[in-house]
C-alpha positions, 0 to 999 in steps of 0.5 A: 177804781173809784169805788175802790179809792173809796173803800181805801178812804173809810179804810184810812178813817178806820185806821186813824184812831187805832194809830193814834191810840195805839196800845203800844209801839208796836201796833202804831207801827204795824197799822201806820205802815198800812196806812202809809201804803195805801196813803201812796196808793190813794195819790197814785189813784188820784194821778191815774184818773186824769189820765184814764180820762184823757184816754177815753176822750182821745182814743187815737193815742191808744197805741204803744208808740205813745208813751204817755199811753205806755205809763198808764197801763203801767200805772194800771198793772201798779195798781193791780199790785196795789189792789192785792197789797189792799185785799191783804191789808184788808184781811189782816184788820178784819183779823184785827177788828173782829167782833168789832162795829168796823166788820162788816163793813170791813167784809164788805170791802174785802169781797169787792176788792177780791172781785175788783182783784180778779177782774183787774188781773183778767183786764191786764193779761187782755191788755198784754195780749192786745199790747205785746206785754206793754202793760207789764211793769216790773215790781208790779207782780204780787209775790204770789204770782211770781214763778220763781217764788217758794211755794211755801212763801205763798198764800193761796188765795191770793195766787194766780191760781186761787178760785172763789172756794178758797177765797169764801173758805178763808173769808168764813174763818175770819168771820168766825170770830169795764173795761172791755178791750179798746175801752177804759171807760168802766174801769173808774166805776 
C-alpha cells in the first residue's frame, strides 16, 4: 500500500497541469474527476496505515468481535475497490499521455497496480474465508465482478475472470501508440 500511495502521488503531480491547462472544460472535468477520486483515496490511505499498524503491534484483537477490526478489513475491501478504479484511471491516461515523457512511468504503475490488484483480491477472498465474509463491504465490488451485471457492461480484464494474457494483450495496445493469513505486516510494502 505504500508503494501504492506513491504511485497515486506522481499520479496526481502528472495530473496537475493537465487541469490546469485544460484545453477546454471538458478535459478539466474529466481529469479533475480523476484527480479528485483518487485525492479521497490517498486520505483513506493515509487513515488506513495507523490502523494496520495498530493491528500488527496487538494481534490479540484480531478477531470479528471487535469492531475496530471489522472497519479495517472493510476499509481493506474499499481500497481493493479503489485499486481497481486507479488501474482504470491508469489506463485511460496512458491512452491520454501516449507518445508522452509520462509513458513509461505511466506502464510502470499500471503493471504494479494490476499485480498490486490481483494480489489484493487473493488476500480478501483469504480473509473472508478466515472471517466469515467480515471483510466483505457492500459498494466495494468493482462492476465487473458483480453477478448481476451485463456482460456486455464489463471490461474483461478487469473481471474476476481476467488472466495475465488479456492484461499484457490490452497493455501492448496502449503501448503502441504479505499479507499472509494471521498477518498484516507486508501489506504496506
Amino acid at each position: 500500500m505504500s508503494r501504492s500511495k506513491q504511485a497515486l502521488a506522481d499520479f496526481m503531480q502528472m495530473l496537475e497541469p493537465v487541469i490546469e491547462n485544460a484545453k477546454d472544460e471538458h478535459e478539466r472535468l474529466y481529469f479533475h474527476h480523476i484527480y479528485e477520486e483518487e485525492e479521497h483515496r490517498s486520505d483513506r490511505l493515509q487513515d488506513l496505515f495507523p490502523k494496520i499498524d495498530a493491528l500488527i503491534e496487538n494481534p490479540a484483537v484480531q478477531n470479528t468481535r471487535n469492531p475496530e477490526f471489522i472497519h479495517v478489513l472493510q476499509d481493506l475491501s474499499l481500497e481493493k475497490f479503489g485499486l481497481h478504479n486507479f488501474l482504470e484511471h491508469l489506463d485511460l491516461a496512458l491512452y491520454q499521455f501516449k507518445d508522452t515523457e509520462h509513458a513509461h512511468r505511466l506502464q510502470e504503475m499500471r503493471e504494479m497496480t494490476f499485480e498490486d490488484y490481483q494480489e489484493t483480491k487473493k488476500l480478501m477472498q483469504v480473509l473472508n474465508e478466515q472471517f466469515d465474509g467480515a471483510a466483505s463491504k457492500g459498494g466495494s465490488v468493482p462492476m465487473d465482478d458483480k453477478e448481476d451485471v451485463r456482460e456486455e457492461l464489463k471490461i474483461d480484464m478487469y473481471t474476476d475472470g481476467a488472466d495475465d494474457r488479456v492484461a499484457t494483450e490490452t497493455q501492448s495496445l496502449i503501448k503502441k501508440k504479505s499479507l499472509t493469513v494471521g498477518s498484516l505486516k507486508n501489506l504496506r510494502r
